[in-house]
C-alpha positions as a printed NumPy array, in Angstrom:
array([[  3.59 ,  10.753, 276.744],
       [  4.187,   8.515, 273.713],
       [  1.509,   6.986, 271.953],
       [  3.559,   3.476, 271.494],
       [  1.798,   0.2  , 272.542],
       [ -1.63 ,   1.18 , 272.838],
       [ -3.964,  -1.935, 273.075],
       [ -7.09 ,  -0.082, 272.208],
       [ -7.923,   2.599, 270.788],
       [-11.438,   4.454, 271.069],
       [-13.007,   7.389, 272.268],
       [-16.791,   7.846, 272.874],
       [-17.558,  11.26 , 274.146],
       [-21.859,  11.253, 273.812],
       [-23.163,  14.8  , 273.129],
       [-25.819,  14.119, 275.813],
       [-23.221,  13.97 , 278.77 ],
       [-21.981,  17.388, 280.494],
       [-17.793,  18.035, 281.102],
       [-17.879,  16.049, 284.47 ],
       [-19.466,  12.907, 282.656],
       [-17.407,  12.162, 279.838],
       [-17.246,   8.742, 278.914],
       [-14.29 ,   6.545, 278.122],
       [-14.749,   2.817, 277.839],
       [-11.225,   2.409, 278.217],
       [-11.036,   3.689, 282.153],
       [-13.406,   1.043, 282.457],
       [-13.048,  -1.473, 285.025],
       [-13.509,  -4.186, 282.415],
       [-11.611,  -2.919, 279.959],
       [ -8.534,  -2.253, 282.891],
       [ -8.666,  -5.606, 284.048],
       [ -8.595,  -6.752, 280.343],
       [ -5.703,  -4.709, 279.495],
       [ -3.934,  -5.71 , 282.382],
       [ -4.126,  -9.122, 281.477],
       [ -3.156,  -8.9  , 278.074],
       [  0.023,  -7.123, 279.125],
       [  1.281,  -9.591, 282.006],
       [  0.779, -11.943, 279.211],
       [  2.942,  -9.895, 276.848],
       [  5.366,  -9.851, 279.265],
       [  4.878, -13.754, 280.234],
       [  5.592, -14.6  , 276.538],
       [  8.86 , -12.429, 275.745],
       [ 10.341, -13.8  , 278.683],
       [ 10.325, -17.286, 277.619],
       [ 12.148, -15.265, 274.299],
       [ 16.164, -15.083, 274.551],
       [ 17.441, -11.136, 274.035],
       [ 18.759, -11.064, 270.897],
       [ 18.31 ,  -8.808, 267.629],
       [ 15.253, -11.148, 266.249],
       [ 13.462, -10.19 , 269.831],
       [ 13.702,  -6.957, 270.08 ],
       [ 10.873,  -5.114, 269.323],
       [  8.842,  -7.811, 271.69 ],
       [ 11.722,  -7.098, 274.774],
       [ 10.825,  -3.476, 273.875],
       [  7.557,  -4.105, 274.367],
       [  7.698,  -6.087, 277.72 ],
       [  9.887,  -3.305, 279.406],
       [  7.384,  -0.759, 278.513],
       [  4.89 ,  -3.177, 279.983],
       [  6.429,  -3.626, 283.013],
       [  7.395,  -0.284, 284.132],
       [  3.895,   0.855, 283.256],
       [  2.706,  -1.578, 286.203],
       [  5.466,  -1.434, 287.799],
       [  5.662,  -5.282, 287.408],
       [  7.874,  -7.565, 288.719],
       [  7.683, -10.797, 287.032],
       [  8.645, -13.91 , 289.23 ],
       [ 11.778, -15.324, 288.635],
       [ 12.299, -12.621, 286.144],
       [ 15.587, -11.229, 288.204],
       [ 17.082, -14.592, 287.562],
       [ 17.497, -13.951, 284.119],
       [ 18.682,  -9.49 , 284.183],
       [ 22.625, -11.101, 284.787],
       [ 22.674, -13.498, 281.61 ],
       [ 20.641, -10.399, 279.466],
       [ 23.378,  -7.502, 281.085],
       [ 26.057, -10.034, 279.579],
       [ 24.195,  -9.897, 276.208],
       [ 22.964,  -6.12 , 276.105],
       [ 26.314,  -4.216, 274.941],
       [ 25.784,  -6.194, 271.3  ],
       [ 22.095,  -5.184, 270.966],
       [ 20.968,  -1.881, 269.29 ],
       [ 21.009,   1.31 , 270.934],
       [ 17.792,   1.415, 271.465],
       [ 17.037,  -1.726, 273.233],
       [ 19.995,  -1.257, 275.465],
       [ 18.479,   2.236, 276.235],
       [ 15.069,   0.603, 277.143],
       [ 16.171,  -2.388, 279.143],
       [ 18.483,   0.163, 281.031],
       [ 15.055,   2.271, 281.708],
       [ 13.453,  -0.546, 282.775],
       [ 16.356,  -1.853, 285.221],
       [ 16.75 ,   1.366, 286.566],
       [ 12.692,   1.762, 287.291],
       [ 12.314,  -1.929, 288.448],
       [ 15.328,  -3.249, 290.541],
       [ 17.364,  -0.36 , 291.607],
       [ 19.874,  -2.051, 293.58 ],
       [ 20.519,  -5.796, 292.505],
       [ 22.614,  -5.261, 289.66 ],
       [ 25.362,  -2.939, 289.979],
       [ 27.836,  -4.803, 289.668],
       [ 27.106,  -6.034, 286.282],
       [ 25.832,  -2.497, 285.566],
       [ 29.311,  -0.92 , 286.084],
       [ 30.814,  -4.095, 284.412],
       [ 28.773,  -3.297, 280.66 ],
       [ 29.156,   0.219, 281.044],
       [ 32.308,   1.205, 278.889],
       [ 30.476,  -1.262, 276.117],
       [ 27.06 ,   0.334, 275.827],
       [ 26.918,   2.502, 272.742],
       [ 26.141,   6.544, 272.977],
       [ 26.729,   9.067, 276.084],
       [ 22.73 ,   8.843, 276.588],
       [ 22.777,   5.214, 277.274],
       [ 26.409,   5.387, 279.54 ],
       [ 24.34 ,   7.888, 281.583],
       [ 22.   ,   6.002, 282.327],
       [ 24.086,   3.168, 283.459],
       [ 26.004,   6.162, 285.666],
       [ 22.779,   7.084, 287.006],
       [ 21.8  ,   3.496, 287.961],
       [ 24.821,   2.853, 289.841],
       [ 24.26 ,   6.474, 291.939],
       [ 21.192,   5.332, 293.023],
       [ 22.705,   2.125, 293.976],
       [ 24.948,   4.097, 295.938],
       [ 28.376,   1.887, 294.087],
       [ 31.751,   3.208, 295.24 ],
       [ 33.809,   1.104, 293.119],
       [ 36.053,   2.672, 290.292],
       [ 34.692,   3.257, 287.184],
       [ 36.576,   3.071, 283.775],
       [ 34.688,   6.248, 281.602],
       [ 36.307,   7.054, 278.322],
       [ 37.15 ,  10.531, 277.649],
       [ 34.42 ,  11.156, 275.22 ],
       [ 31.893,  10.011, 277.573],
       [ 33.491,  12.596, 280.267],
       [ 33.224,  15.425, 278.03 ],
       [ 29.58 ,  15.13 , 276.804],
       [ 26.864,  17.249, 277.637],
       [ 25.202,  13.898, 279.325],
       [ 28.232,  13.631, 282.018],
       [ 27.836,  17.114, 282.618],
       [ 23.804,  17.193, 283.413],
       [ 24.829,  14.166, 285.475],
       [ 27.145,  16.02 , 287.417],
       [ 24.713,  18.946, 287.661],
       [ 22.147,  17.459, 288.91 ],
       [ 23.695,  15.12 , 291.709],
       [ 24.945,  18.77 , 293.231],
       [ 21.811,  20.29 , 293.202],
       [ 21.287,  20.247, 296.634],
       [ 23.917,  23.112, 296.977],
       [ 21.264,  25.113, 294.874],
       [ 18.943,  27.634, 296.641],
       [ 15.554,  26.868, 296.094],
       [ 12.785,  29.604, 294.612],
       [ 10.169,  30.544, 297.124],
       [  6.407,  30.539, 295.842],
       [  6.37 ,  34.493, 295.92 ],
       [  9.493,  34.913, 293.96 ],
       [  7.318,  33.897, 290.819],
       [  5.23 ,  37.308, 291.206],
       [  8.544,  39.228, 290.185],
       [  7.143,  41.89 , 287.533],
       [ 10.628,  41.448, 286.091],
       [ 10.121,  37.874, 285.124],
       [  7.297,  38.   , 281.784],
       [  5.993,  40.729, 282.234],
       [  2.731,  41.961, 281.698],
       [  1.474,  38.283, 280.846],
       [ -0.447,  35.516, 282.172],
       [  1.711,  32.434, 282.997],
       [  0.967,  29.051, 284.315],
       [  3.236,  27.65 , 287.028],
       [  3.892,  24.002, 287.834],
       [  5.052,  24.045, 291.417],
       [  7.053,  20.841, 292.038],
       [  8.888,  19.153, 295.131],
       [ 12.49 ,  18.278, 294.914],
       [ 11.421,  14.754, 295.718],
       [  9.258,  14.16 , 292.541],
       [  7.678,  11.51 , 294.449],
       [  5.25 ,  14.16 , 296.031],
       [  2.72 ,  15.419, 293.615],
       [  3.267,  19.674, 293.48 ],
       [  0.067,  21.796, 292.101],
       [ -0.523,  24.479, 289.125],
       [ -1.043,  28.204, 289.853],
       [ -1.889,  30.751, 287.469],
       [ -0.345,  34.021, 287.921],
       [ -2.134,  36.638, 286.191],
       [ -1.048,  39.779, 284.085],
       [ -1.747,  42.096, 286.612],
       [  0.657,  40.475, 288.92 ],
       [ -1.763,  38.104, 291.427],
       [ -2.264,  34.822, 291.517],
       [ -6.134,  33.445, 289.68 ],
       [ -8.47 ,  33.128, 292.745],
       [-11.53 ,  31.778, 294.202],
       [-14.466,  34.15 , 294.926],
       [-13.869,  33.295, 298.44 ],
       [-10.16 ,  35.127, 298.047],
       [ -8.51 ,  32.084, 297.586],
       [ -5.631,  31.28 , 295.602],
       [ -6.681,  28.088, 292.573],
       [ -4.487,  25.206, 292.946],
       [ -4.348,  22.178, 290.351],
       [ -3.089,  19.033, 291.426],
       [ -0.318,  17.841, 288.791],
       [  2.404,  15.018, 289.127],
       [  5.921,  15.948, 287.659],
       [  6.882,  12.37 , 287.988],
       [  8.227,  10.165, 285.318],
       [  7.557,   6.484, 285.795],
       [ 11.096,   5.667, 285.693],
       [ 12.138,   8.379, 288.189],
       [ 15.036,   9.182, 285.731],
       [ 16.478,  13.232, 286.188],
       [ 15.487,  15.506, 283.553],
       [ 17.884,  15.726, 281.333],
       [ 16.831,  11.786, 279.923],
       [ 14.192,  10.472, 278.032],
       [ 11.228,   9.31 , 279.763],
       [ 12.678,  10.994, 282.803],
       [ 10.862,  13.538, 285.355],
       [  9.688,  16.521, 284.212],
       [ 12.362,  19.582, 282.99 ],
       [ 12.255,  22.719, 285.263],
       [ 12.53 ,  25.551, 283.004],
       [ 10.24 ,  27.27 , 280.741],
       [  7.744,  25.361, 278.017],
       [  5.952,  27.761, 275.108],
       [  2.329,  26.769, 275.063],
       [  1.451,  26.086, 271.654],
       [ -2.239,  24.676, 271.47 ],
       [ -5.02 ,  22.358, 272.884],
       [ -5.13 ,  19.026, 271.908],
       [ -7.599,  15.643, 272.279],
       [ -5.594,  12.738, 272.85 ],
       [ -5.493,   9.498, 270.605],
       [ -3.506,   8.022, 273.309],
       [ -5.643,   5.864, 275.239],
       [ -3.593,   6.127, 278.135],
       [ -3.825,  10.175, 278.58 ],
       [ -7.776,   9.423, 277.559],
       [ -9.966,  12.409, 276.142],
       [ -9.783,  15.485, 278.538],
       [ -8.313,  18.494, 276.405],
       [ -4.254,  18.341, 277.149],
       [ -2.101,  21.514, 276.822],
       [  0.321,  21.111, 274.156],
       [  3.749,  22.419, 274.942],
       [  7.123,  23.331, 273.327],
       [ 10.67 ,  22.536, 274.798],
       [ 14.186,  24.763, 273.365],
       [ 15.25 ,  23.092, 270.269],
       [ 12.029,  20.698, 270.017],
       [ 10.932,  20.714, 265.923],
       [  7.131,  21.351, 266.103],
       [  5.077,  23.6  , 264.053],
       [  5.36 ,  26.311, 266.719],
       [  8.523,  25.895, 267.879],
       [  9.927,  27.499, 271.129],
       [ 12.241,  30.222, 269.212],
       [  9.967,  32.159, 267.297],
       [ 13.229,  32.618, 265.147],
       [ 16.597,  30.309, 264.721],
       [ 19.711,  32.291, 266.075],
       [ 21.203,  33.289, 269.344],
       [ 18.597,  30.537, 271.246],
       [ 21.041,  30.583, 274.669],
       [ 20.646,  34.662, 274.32 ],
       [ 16.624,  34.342, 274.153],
       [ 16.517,  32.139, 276.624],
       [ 18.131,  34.886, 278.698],
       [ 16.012,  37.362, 278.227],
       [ 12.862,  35.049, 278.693],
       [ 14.304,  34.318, 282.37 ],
       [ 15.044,  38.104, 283.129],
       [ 16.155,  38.199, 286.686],
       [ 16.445,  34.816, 286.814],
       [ 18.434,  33.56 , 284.22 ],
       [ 21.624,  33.109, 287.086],
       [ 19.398,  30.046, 288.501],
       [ 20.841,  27.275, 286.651],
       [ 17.815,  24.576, 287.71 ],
       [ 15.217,  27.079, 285.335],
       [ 17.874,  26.136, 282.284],
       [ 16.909,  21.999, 283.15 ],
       [ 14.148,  22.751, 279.746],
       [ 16.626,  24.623, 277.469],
       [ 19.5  ,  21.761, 277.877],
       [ 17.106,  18.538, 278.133],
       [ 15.888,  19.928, 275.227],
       [ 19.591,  20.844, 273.469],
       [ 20.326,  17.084, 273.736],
       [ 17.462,  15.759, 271.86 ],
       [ 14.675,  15.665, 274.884],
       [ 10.945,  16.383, 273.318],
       [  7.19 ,  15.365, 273.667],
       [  6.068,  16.627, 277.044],
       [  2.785,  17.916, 277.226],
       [  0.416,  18.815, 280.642],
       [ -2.359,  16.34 , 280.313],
       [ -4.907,  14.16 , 282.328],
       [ -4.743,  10.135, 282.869],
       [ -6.783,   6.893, 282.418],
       [ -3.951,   5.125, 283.865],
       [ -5.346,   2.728, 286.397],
       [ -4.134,   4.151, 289.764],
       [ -4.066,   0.434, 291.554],
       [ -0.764,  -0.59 , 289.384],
       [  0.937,   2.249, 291.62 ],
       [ -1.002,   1.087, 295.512],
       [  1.321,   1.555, 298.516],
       [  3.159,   3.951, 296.392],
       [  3.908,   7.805, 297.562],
       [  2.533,   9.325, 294.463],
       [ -0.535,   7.188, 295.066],
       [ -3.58 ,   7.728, 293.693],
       [ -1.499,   9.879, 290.787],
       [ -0.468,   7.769, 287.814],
       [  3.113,   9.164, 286.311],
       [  3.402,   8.976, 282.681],
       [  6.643,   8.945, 280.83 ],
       [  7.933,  12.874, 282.243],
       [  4.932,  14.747, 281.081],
       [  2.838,  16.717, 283.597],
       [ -0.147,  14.52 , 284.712],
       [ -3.083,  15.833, 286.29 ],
       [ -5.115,  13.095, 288.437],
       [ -8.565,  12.143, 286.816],
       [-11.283,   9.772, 288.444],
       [-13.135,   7.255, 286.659],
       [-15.927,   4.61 , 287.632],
       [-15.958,   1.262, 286.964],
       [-18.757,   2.222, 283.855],
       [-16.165,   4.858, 282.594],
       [-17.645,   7.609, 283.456],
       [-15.157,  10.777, 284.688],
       [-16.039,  11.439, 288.053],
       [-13.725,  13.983, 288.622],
       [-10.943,  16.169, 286.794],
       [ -7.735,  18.377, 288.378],
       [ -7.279,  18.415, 284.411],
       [-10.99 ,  19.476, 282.969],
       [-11.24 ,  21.477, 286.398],
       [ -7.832,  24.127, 285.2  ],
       [ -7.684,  23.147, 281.433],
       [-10.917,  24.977, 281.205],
       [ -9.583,  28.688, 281.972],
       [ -7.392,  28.271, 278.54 ],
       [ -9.806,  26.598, 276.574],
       [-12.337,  29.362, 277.886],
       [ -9.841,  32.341, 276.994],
       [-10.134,  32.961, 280.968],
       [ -6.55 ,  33.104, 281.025],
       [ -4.286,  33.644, 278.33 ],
       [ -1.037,  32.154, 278.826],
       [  2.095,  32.233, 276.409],
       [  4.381,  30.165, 278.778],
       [  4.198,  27.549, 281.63 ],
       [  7.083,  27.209, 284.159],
       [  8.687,  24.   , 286.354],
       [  9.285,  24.943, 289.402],
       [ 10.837,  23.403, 292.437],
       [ 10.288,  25.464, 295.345],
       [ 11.099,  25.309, 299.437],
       [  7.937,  26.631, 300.51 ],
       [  5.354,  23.912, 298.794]])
């Protein structure tokens, strides 16, 4: 999850407080309904702004806002026609964000105008977005796509994943194949196909079984692989990859949003970090491959390797301060998606104290040297 737009930033953790009460003036009820304020008015004030060049960085700002809290301003849908009519001669960037924010906001109003602008929007990312806007909004019409587009890697993912409901899906079980990393502890993010529903982490252990209670039973973490935006992997700020991550550290957030429990830091194919997924450049597709083992046939575990091919970087498994009421009546509810990472739901009281963890409560086996994982896997499976 990005660290753009944070409001404040501070982190008290007092030595005298245990793991379970960590304090974070920023969950705060106070400091919610504070920030919540500030960013309805941040939205309030851009949209008395026309979209233009000189606004950018503030229309930036307001989309953000908005599909944080998944706000709707009023009267606000007046206005998307007369900005769709404007948004091919803005940067690439803006168009990308307002496009994000359309597609999060008001899935079905504007398709029309959505399929008008599309041959005009600059880069394949940004044209498949506009493609994937106008799926959801179920449009029939003809479409005028220019060859380039039609050849990209982004048409192609788009294509993918609209027929992956011809795909077999994994069974739980299947990921206790000795022929799939061997010999290692691995973490496993078992996901829905409908993203919507929050999945859970397992850890499967070297010796082939999955980490346990002392009662028997199998450990599972809640975690949310739900973008915000509901996007398909293969786009920025979209939902979570399947595929394999390299786990490359723990980490203490600056980001007041993810807040202070320790986050797993993670490396996608292709991503430039300091520990990068491939210990070594070369025959990366090859690698891959091998990492899969039996697997490698399945195209849905390659969703990491060619998100990450196209430029896709920046998830991490982490917890949340995100105030669950901007997402009431919703499915997901009381998990707070972030922008694609994996979330873990975290409870705070209106003093900002952490009442409860699903993040402190697995994190800890890592940061312990309980378990010693090398790789996390995304997972959608049947049997959930």
């Amino acid at each position: 999850m990005k660290q753009a737009f944070s409001i404040f930033v501070f982190v008290l953790v007092f030595s005298g407080l245990t793991a379970q009460e960590t304090f974070f003036p920023f969950a705060s009820r106070p400091v919610r309904d504070s920030v919540t304020q500030a960013l309805h008015q941040q939205v309030r004030q851009t949209l008395l702004l026309p979209l233009q060049a000189s606004t950018a960085a503030q229309w930036l700002g307001a989309c953000w806002a908005m599909e944080l809290q998944l706000y709707r301003p009023p009267g606000f849908d007046t206005l998307i026609p007369g900005h769709l009519q404007v948004l091919p001669q803005m940067g690439i960037g803006t168009q990308r964000a307002y496009l994000e924010m359309l597609y999060t906001l008001y899935p079905l109003q504007f398709a029309r105008q959505v399929a008008a602008l599309l041959p005009r929007l600059q880069g394949h990312k940004n044209k498949a977005m506009a493609l994937e806007y106008l799926q959801q909004a179920g449009y029939a019409a003809p479409l005028r796509l220019d060859s380039a587009f039609l050849q990209s890697d982004f048409y192609r993912l788009h294509r993918q994943f609209h027929n992956r409901t011809l795909q077999a899906q994994f069974r739980k079980a299947d990921l206790l194949d000795t022929g799939f990393l061997p010999g290692a502890d691995l973490l496993v993010s078992f996901q829905h196909r409908d993203r919507n529903r929050p999945g859970y982490l397992q850890m499967r252990l070297a010796g082939g079984d999955w980490l346990r209670d002392s009662n028997g039973v199998v450990l599972q973490f809640l975690q949310l692989a739900r973008s915000i935006t509901n996007l398909p992997f293969y786009l920025t700020n979209g939902n979570t990859p399947q595929g394999l991550y390299r786990i490359t550290g723990l980490d203490t957030s600056d980001n007041d949003w993810i807040g202070p429990t320790t986050n797993l830091q993670l490396a996608m194919p292709f991503e430039r970090v300091a520990m990068p997924f491939f210990d070594l450049p070369g025959d990366e597709q090859e690698t891959y491959r091998r990492l899969l083992g039996p697997y490698a046939k399945f195209a849905e575990l390659w969703e990491s390797y060619e998100a990450g091919r196209i430029g896709r970087t920046e998830i991490i498994a982490h917890g949340t301060t995100i105030d669950p009421g901007f997402y009431a009546g919703q499915p997901y509810w009381p998990h707070t998606p972030s922008l694609g990472c994996l979330c873990s739901p975290e409870w705070w009281n209106d003093e900002g104290l952490r009442e409860q963890s699903e993040q402190e409560a697995w994190i800890r086996w890592v940061r312990e040297g309980l378990v010693q994982p090398r790789w996390l896997v995304v997972v959608e499976i049947a049997d959930i």
